[in-house]
N, C-alpha and C positions, 0 to 999 in steps of 0.2 A: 624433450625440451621445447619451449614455448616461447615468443619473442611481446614483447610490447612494448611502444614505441611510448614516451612520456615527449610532453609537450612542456618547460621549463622556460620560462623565457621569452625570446628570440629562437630558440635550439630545438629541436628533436633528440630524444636520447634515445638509443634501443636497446633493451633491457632482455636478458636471458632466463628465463625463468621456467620452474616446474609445471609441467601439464596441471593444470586447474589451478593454478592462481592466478590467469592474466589481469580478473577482475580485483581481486586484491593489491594486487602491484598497481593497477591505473589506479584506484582510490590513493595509495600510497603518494603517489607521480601527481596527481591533484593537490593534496595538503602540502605538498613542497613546492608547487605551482603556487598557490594561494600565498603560501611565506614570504616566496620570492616577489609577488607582486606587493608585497607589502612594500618593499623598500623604496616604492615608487621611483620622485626622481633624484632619491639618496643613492641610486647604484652606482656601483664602480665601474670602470673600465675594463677592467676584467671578469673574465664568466666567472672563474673558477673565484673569484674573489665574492660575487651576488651571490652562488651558490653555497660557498660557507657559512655567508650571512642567514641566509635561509635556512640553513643548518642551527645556526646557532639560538635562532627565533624557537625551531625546535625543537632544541636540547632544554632549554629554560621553560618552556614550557611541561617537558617528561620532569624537571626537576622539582617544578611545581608540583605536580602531581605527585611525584616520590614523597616529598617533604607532607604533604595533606594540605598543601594551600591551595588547590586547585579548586573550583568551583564545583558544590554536590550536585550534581545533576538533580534536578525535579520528579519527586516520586510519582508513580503513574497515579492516575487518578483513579479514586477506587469506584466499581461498576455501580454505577443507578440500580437499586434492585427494584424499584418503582418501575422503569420504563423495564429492564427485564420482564417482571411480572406482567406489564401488559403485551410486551409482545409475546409472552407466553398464550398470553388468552386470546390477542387478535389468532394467532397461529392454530389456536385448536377452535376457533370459529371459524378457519379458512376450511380446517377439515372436518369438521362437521359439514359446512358448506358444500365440499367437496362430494362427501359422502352422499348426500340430498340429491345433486345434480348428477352421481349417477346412478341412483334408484331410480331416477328419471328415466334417464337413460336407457336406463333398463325394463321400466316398462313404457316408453316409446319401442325401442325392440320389439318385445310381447306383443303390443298393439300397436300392431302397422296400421291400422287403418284409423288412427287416429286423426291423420288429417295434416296437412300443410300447418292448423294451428299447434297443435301441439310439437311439432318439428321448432317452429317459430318461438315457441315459448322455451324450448329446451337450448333453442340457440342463447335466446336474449340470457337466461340460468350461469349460460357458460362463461358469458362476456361480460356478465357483473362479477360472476366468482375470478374472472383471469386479473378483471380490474383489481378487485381487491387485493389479488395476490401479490401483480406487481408494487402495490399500492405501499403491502407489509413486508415485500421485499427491500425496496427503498429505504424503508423506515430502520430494517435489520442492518442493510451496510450503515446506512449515516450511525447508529448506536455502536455499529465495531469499531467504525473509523472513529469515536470518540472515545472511547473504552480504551 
């Protein structure tokens, strides 16, 4: 058994709960936190009296919801396949890219005696291809996080 403490009010409440729900029970202890501050300075004198209240704010709204008059959530927005596609292509010109600086690489290896310039060239190879990467990295979260 697992404890968590709900914030309600003025009040602390300590709640008994099953190993792995404490995070479900605070969400729960937030939306009746949230109800209860609704009544602003309609409250009562009594806890247990703002707390039914806050109850009741809830119950009408599950009733809403039973009945169909609850509001349709907004359907996700369907994926850009435009910007998919290019990030497809920026991503297999990172590895082609990739693939290039280390053939490099590679024959830098082979010829050591290449020279400080050729060291100097395979660095600069690396830190335009890293730029890019982070570059198309970026671009990948901001298209999830919209997606």
């Amino acid at each position: 058994m697992s404890t968590v403490t709900l914030t309600i009010g003025p009040k602390n409440y300590t709640i008994a709960c099953a190993q792995g729900e404490e995070a479900h029970i605070s969400a729960l202890g937030a939306i009746i936190a949230e109800k209860y501050a609704q009544l602003g300075a309609a409250r009562a004198p009594l806890e247990a009296q703002n707390l039914l209240f806050a109850a009741l704010f809830l119950a009408d709204e599950l009733a809403e919801v039973r009945k169909g008059n609850a509001p349709t959530p907004a359907p996700a927005p369907a994926p850009d396949q435009q910007a998919i596609d290019a990030l497809r292509a920026a991503i297999a010109q990172l590895e082609d890219d990739l693939a290039a600086a280390r053939a490099a690489a590679d024959a830098a290896d082979a010829d050591l005696s290449g020279g400080p310039d050729a060291s100097d060239a395979l660095a600069q190879q690396l830190e335009a291809l890293a730029t890019r990467a982070e570059a198309t990295a970026s671009t990948l979260e901001a298209a999830a996080a919209s997606a």
